[in-house]
BAVEX-303120 format. One record per residue: x, y negated, z of N, C-alpha, C, CB in turn. Coordinates in steps of 0.02 Angstrom, whole numbers, plus 50000, padded with zeros to 5 digits. Each point is the difference from the previous one (the first is absolute). Glycine has a CB too. Example, Ala and Ser with C-alpha at 12.3 -4.5 7.8 and 13.67 -1.06 7.14 Angstrom:
BAVEX-303120
506605028450390499554994150000500454994050000499055005950062500774988849902500424994150003499614994550037500595003249892
end
This chain:
BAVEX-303120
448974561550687500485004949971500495002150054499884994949885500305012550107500604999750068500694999749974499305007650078501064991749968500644996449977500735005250062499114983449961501155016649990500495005050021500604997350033499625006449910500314993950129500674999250043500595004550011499234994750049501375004549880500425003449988500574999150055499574999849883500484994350147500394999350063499905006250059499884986749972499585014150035499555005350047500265008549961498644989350025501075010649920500205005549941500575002850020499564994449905501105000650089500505003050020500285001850048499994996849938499715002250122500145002650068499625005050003500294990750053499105010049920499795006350023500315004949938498824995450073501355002849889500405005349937500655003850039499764990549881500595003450156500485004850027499845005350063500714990549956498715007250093499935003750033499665006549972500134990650071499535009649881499895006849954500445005349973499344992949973501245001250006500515004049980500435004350043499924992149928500145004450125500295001950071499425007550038500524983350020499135015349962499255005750026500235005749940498664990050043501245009949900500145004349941500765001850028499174994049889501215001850108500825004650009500015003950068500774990149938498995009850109499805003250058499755007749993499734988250034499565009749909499625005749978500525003849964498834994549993501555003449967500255004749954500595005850050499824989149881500345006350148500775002350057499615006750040500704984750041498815015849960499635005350055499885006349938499174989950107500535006749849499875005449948500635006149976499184989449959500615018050042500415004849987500134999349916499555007750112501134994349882500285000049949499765002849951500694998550056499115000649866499845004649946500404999749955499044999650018501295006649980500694999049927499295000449936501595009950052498834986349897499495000449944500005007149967500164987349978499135014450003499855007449970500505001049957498805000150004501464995049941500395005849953500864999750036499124997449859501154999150201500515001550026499695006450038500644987849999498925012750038500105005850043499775006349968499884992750094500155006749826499775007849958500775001049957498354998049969502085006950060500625001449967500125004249947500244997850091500095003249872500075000549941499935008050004500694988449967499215018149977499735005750033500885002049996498375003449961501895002850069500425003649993499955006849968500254993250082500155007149860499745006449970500435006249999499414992549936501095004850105500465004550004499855009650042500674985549997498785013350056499755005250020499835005249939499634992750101500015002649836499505003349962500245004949955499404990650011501355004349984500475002149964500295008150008500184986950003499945012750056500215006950017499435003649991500874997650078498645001049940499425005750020499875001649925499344995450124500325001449829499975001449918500405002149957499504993650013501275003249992500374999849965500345007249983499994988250039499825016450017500305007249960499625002749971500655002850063498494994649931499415003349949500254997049940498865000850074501344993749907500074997249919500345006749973500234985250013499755014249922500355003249952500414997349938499195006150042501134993449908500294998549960500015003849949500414995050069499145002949874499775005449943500314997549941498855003250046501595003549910500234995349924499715008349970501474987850008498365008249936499875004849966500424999649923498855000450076501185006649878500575002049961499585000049929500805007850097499354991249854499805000449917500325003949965499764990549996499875013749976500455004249954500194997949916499455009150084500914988449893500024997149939499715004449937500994993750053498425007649936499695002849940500105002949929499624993950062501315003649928500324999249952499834994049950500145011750026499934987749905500114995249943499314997049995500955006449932498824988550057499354998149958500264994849958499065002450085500485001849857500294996349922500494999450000499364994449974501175010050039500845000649998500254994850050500115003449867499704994750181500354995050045499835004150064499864987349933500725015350100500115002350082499714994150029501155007350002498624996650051499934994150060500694997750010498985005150067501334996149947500774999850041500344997449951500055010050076499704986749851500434999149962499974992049967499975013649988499304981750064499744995049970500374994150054498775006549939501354988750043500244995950042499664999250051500454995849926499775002250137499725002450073499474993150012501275008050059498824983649896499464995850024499235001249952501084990550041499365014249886499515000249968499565006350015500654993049923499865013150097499465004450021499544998650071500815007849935499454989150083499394998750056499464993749996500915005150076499364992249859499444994749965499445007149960501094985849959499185018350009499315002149978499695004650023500264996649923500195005350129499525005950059499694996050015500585008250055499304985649987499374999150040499484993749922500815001050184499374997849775499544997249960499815005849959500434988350003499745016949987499675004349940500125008650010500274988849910500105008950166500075010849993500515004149996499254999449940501124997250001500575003749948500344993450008499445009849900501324994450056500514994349970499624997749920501325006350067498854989349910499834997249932500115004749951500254989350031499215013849933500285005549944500394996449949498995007850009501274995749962500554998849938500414996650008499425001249937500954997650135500544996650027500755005849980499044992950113501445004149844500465004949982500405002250065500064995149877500215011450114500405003050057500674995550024499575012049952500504987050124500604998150017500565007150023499294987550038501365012849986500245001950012499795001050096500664996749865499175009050147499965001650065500304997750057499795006949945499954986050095500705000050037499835002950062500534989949950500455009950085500215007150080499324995950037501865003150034498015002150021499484999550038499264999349986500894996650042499025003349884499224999250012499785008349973499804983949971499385013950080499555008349990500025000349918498925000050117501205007249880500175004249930499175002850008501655004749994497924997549933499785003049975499785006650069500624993949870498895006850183499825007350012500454998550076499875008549855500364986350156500324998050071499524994950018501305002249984498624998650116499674996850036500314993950028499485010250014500164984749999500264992449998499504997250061500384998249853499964996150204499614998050015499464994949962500795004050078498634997149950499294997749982499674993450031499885012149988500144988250095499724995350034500335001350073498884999049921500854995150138500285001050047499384997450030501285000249980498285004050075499614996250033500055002450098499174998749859500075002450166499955002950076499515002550011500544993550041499535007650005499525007350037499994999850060500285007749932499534997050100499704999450056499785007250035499684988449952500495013850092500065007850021499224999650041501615002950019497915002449943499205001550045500105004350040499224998449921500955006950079499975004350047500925004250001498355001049977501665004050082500515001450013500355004049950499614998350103499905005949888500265004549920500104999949948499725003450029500554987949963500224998349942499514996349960500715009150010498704989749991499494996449946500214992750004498935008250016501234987849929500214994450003499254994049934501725007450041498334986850005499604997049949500454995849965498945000450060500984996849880500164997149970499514995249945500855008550041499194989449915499824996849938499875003649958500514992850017499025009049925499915003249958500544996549941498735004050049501294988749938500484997849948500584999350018499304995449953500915008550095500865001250051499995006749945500044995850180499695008649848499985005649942499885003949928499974997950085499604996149903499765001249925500455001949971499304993049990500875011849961500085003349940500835002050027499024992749895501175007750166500525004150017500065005949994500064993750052500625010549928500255007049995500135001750056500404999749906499874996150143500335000250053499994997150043500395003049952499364997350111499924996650115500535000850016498975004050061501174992149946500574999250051499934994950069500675002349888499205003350167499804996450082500464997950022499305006150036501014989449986500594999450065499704996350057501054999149921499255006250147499614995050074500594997850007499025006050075500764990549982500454994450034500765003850018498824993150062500995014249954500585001850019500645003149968499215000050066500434998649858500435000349943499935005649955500714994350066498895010449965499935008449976499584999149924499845006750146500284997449807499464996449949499855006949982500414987049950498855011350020499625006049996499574998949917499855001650161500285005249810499644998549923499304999950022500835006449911498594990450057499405000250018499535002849934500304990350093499315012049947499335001049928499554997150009500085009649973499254987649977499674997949987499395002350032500714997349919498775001650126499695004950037499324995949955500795004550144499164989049839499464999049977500044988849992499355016050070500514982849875500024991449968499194998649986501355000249923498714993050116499204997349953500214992649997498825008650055500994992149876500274995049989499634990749999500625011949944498514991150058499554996550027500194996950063499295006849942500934993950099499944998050065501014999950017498385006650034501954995449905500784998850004500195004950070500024985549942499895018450085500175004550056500195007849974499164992250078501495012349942500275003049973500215001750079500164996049861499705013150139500265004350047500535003949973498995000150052501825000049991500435003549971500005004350062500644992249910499855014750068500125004750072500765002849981498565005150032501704992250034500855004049994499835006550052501024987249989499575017850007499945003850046500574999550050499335006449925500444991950130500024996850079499425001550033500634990549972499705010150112499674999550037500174997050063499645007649936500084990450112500094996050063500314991849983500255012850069499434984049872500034993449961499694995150046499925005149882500264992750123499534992550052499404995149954501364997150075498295006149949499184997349961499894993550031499325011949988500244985249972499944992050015499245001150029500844992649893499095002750153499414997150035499534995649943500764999250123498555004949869499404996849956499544995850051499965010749907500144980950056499554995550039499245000649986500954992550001498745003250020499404998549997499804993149945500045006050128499844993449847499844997149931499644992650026499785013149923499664989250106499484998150003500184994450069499305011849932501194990750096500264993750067500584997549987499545005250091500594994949851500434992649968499754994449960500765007449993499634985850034499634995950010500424993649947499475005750134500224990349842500414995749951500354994950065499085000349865501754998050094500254996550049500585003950048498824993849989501025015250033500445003350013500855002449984498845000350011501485001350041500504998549979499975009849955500664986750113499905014249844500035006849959500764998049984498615003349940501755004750062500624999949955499825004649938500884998350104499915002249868499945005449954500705002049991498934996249942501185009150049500645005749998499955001649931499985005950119500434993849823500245003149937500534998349971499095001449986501055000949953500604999649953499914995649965500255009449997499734980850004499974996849949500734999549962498964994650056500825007549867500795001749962500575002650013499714993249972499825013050065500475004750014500275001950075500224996049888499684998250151500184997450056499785003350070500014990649924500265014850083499625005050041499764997450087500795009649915498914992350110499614998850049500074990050024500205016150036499604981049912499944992650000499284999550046500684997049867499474999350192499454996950038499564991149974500865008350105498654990949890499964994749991499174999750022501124998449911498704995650116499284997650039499704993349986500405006350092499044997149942499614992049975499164999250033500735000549861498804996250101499275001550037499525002849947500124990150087499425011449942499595001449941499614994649998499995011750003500014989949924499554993149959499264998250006500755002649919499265003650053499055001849991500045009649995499494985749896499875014150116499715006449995499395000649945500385001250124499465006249847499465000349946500144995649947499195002650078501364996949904500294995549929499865004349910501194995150105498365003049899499925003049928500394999649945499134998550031501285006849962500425001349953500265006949941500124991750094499225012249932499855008849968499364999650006500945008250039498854995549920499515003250000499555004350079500724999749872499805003950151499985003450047500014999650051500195002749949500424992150054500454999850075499634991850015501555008549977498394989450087500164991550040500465001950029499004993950027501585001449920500614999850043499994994450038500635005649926500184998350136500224993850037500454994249991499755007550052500104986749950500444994049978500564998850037499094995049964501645004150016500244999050071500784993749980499485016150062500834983349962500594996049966500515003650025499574988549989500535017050033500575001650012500375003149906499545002950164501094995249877500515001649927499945005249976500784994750027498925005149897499985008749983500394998649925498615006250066501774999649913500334997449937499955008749973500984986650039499405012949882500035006349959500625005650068499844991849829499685011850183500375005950032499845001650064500854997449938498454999850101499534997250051499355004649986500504986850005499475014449943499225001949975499995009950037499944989249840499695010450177499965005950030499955001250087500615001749886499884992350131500355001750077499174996850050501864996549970498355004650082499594996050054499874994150017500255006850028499164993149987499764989950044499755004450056499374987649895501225008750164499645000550075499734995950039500585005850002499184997350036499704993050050500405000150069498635000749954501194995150085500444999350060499815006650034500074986350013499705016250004500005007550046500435005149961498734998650049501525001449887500445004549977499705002849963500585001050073498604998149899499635005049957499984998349920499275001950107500625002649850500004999649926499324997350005500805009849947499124982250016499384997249983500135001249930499714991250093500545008349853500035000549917500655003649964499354988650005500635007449926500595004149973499934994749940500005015050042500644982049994500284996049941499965002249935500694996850071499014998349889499815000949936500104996049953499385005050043500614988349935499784995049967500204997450009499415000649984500854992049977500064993950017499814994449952500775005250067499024988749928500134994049985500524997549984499344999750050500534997949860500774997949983499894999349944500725005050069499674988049924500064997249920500624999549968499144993550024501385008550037500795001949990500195007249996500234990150060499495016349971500165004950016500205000550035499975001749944499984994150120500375001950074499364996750053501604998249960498665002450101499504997050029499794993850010500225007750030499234989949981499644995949991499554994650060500155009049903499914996750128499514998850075499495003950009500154989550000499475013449966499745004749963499775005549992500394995049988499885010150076499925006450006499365005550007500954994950034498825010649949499445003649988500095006850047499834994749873499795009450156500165004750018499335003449999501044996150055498995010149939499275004149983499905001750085500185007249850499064991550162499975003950072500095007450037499394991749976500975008250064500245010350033499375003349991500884998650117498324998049897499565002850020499745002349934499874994050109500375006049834499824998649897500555005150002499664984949937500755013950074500735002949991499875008050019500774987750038499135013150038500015008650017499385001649992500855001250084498524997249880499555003249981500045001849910499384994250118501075002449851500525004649946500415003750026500034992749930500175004150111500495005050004499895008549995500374990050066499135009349992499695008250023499735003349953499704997250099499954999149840499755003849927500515001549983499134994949957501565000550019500615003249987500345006450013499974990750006499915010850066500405003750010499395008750018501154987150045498375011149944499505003549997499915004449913499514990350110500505005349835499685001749954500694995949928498405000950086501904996049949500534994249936499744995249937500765010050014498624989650046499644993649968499504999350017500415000149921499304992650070499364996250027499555002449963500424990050036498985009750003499375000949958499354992450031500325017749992499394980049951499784995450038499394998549925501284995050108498215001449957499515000649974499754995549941499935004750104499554995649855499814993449953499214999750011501015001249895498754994750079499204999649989499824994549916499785000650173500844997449780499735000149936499874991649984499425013550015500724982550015499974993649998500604995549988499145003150062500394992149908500644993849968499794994350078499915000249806500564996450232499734993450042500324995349996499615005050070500044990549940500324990250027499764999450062499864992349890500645002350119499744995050075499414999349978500964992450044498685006250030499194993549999500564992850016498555009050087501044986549883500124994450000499474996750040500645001449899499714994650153499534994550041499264996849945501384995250077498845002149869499454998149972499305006549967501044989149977499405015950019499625004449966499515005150055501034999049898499465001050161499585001150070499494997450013500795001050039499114991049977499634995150000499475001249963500814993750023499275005649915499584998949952499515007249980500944990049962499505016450083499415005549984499555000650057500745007049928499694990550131499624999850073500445008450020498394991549974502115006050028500515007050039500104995650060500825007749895499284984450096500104997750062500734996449997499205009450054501364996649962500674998549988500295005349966500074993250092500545003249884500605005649941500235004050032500464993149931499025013950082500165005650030500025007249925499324993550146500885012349859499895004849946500395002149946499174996250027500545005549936500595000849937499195002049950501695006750062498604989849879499434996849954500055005249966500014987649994499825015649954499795007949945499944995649947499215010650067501314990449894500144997349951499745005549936501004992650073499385010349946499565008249954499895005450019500394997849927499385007250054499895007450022500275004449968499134997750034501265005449965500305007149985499265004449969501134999550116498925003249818499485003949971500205006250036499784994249882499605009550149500205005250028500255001050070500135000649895500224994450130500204999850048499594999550053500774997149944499495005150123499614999650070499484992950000501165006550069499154991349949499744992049995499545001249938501144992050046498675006849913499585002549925499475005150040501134999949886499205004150124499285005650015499694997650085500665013449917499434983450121500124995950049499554995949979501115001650033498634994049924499684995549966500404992450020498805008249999501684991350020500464994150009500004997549914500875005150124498784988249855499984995749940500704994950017498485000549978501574996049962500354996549990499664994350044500485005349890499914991250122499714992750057499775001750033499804992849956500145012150091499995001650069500614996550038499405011349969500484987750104500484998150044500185006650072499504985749955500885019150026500115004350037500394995650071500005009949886499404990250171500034997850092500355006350018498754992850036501155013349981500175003250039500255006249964499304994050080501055010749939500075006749977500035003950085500764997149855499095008550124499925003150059500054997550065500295006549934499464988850066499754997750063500444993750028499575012350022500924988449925500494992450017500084994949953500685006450059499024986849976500134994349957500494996849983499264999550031500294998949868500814999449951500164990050007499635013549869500764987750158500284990350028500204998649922500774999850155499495002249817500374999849923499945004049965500674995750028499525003249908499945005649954500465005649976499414992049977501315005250069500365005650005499935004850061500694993149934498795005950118499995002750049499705007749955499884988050106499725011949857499645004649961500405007449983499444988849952500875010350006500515004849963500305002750061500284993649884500245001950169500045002650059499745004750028500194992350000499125006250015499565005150026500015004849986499504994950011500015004249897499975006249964500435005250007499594993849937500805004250041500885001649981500285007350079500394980849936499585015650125499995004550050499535005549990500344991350068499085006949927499235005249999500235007649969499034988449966501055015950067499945006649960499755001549949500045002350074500054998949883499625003849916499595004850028501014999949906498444998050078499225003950009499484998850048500595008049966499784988050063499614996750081499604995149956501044999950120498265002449917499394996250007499854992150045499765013149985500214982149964500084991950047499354996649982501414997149990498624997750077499654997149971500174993249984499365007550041500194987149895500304995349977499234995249996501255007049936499084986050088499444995450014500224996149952499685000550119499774998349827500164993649945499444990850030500125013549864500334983750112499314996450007499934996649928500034997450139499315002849829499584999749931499604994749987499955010650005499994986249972499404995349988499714998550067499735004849885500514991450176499774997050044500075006750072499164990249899500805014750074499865006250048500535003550006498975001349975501365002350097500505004650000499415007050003501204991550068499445013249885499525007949990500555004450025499164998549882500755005950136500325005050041500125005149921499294998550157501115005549834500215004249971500255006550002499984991549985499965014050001500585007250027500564998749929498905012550070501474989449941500545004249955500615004050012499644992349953500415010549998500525006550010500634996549969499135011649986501374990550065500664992949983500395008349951500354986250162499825011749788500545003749942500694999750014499294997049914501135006750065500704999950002500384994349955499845012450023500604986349994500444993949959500285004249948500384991450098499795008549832500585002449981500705000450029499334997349929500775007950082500695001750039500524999349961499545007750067501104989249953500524996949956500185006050005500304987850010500105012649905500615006349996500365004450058500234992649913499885012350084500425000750072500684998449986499325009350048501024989350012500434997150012500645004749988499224992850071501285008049886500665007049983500294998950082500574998749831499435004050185500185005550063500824998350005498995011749970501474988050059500554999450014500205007850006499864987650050500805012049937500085010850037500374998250073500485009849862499384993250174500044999350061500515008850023498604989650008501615011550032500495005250026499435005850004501014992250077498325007349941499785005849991499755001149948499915000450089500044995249858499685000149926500295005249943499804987450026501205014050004500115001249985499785008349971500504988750051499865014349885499795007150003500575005050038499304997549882500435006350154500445006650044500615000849956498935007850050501804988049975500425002749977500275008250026500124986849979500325019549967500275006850020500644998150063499705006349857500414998150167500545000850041500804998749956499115009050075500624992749856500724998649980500024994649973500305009749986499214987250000499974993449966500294992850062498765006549910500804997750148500214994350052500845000550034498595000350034501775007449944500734999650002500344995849965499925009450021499784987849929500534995649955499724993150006500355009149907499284988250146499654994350029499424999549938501114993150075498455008749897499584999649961499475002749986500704997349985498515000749974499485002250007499894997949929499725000150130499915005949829499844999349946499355001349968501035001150011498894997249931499385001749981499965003949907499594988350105500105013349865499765001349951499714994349947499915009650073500364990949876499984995749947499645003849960500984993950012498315000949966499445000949952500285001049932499244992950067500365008149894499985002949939500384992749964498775010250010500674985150015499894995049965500744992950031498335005649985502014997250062500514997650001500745001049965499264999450082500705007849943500515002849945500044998549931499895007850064499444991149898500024997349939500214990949998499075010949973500744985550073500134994750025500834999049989498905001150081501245001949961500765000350024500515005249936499494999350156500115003249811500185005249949500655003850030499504992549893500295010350164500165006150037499765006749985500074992450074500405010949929499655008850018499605001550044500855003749979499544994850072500195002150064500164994150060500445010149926499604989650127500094996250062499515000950060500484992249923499815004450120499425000550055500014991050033500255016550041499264982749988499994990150010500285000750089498534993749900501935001550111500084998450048499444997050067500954999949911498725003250150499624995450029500134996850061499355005549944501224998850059500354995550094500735003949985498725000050132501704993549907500605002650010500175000150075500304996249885500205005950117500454999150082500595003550000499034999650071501324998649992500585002449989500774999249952499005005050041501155002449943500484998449928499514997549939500935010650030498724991649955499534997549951500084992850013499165009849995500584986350052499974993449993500654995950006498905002050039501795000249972500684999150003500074999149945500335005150079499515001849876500114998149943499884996149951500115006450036499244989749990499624995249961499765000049939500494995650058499145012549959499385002049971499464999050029500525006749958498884988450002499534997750028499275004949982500754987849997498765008750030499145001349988500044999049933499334995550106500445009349829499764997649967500325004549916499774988150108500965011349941500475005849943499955005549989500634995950018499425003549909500025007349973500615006950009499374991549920500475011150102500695005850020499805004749925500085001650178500644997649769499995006149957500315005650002499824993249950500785004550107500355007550015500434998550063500115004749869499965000150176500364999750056500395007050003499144991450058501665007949967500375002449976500145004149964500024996250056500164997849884499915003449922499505004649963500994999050027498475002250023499595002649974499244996650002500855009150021498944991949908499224997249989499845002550010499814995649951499525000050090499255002150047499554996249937500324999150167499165006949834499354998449946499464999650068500315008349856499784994250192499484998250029500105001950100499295002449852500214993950177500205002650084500235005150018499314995550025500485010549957500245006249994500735000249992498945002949958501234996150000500484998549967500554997050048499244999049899500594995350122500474995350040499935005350059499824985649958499745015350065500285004350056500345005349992499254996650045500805006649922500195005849982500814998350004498865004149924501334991850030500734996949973500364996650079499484995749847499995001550174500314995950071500175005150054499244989149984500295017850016500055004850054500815003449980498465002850019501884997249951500585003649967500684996150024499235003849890500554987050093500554997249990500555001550062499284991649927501175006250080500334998150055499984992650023500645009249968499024990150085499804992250043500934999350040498145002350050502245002049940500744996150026500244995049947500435010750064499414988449871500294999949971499574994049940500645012850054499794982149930499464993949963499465004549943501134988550001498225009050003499715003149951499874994849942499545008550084500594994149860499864992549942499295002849979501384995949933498514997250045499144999449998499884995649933499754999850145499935004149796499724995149940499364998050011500635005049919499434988450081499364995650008499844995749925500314998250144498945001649884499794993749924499724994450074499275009449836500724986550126499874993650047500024996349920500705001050157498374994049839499844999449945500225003749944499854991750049500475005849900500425002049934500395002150010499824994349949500625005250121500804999749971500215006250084500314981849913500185022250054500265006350021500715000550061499505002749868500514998450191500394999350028500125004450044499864991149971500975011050033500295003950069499814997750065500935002049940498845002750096500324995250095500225008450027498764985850055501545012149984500425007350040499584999150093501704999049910498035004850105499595001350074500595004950013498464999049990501854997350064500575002350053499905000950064500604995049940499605010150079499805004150066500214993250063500395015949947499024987650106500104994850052500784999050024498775003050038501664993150005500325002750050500044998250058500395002449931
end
């Protein structure tokens, strides 16, 4: 047996050690990888982006009474308990006494507060489609404080992306990244209004990419801080470019979470451009119900692995139907690109032009079969009510615009409404008009002292008056009847 001579051991241990501390002393220095990777600085980015953000609120017009209860007239935790559970305030809630400051009956109120994001120089701004939903009223502000009314150029609400347009020009447009060379783990900020909070910076990494969470979209995962008033604005990447648009979040509190979602730029401005082309998406269908493949159900048909999207049913009639696509088919490919999942599908489709000829690979009872079909249109959501915008307006007269104002003609069916004769509707003010705090929306029944039944009319009466001199003005505004005096500039 051999036998160890630890006496020996330890003399040569130290001369090893003495050889090793030698070796190490010669060896060049290595700071450790995560000391020598410094933290990013975002302050460059800051400047460079930060005058593209935008700051979007939008305005509500109070509808008047339902079931005898004003908006403006329900207690403020309860009316906003049954706006977002049911719509309305609670019918058959008895009347309170009106209190100072809240929106009256046929007056505009703020609505929401979200962000945006300036595309090009001439004003096209992106935003959120649920930043804008069911607004009367855009309201843009840039960084430099100027604020601009906006109109509605086009909402989808499928894919949550919403094009607004102020009128401006020489706007500082944001830099569009590349989608496809961001990488999980990257650093990203984001610029918006959380609760209100105008040009709030906040960063982080991205999480994941292709996160299934729409129908439509693979969003991006990320943890930077996104909260209520965020949704709309930008996710950049370190070169200064728009990779997404804050959207979403994670949350079992209503705040953030860790959590954050953002739709991809490259999803984003290919709505966009239908938007601002046509004021709405068009996108394709082919007539099918799908599920995942399941590992076992792969296996067991001989697909191999849980690749596809399974045909659950067929649309009677539909593409797919005349297509001969059966139920329990496993749709592999569509036009030529393979389906990894079963949301990759609709995706596809969904892009594909209405009427374009594809082709579609099932695989059937042991065999993949090649297919043609003609991809159909989606049902197109409602269109979207239009905002009025400064050129929407109608051609105010020369004399109408002397007394800061632009008017219009009242229908048959308003006048009976309003159980008027006569009036004309307010559609823009300025000037003494807006001094006087006569708004959009009022009824003019007579201007000095004399009733107008109709445009004609008002101009006629306004070309006469004397502009030195206060002009009194009968207005309806909802129900109720009021003086204002439009007093000459000085």
């Amino acid at each position: 047996m051999y036998r160890i001579d630890w006496k020996k051991l330890r003399g040569y241990g130290l001369v090893i050690a003495l050889a090793l501390a030698g070796t190490v002393a010669l060896m060049p220095a290595r700071p450790a990888l995560a000391q020598a990777r410094a933290l990013p600085d975002f302050t460059d980015l800051v400047e460079q982006v930060g005058p593209s953000v935008v700051n979007i609120r939008t305005l509500e017009r109070s509808r008047g009474s339902v079931n005898g209860v004003a908006p403006g007239d329900m207690d403020e935790d309860m009316q906003e308990f049954f706006r977002r559970f049911f719509g309305q305030p609670l019918p058959g809630v008895p009347r309170q006494t009106p209190r100072p400051n809240r929106p009256q009956p046929d007056e505009e109120h703020p609505r929401g507060v979200g962000s945006g994001f300036i595309l090009s120089t001439d004003g096209f701004v992106m935003t959120n489609a649920h930043v804008v939903e069911g607004a009367d009223e855009v309201l843009v502000t840039l960084t430099d404080k100027r604020e601009f009314k906006a109109r509605i150029i086009g909402s989808d609400k499928r894919s949550d992306v919403a094009v607004v347009k102020i009128d401006a020009t020489g706007l500082p447009a944001v830099k569009v990244g590349d989608v496809t060379r961001l990488k999980v783990g990257e650093w990203v900020m984001a610029i918006g209004s959380p609760f209100g909070l105008e040009n709030t910076v906040t960063a982080g990494i991205v999480s994941a990419k292709q996160r299934d969470t729409g129908d439509y979209l693979p969003f991006i995962q990320t943890d930077v801080a996104i909260n209520p008033g965020n949704s709309g604005g930008p996710l950049i990447n370190m070169r200064g470019e728009v990779v997404g648009i804050n959207s979403q979040i994670y949350s079992r509190s209503g705040g953030f979470m860790g959590i954050s979602f953002a739709i991809p730029i490259d999803e984003a401005i290919r709505v966009s451009e239908q938007l601002r082309v046509s004021g709405r998406v068009s996108r394709g269908r082919i007539g099918v119900q799908i599920d995942q493949v399941t590992k076992d159900v792969a296996e067991s048909i001989g697909l191999g692995k849980p690749q596809g999207a399974l045909v659950r049913s067929v649309e009677s009639g539909s593409p797919a139907d005349k297509a001969g696509i059966e139920a329990g088919d496993i749709i592999t490919r569509f036009d030529g690109k393979v389906i990894e999942r079963a949301s990759d599908l609709p995706r596809l489709v969904g892009n594909t032009k209405p009427g374009t000829r594809s082709n579609v690979t099932v695989f059937r009872r042991g065999a993949s079969k090649d297919l043609s079909i003609t991809v159909a249109e989606i049902e197109p959501e409602k269109a979207v009510r239009r905002t009025s915008g400064k050129d929407e307006k109608p051609k105010s007269s020369a004399a109408a615009q002397s007394v800061g104002l632009s008017v219009s003609e009242l229908t048959d069916a308003q006048k009976k409404e309003l159980k008027l004769k006569g009036g004309v509707k307010v559609e823009a003010v300025a000037d003494g008009a807006a001094r006087a705090g006569i708004r959009e929306g009022d009824i003019i029944v007579a201007i000095g002292n004399t009733e107008v039944g109709s445009v004609k009319d008002f101009d006629a009466v306004v070309a006469k008056i004397d502009k030195n001199k206060p002009i009194p003005v009968l207005l309806r505004r909802g129900e109720l009847a009021t003086y204002v005096l439009i007093r000459p500039a000085r």
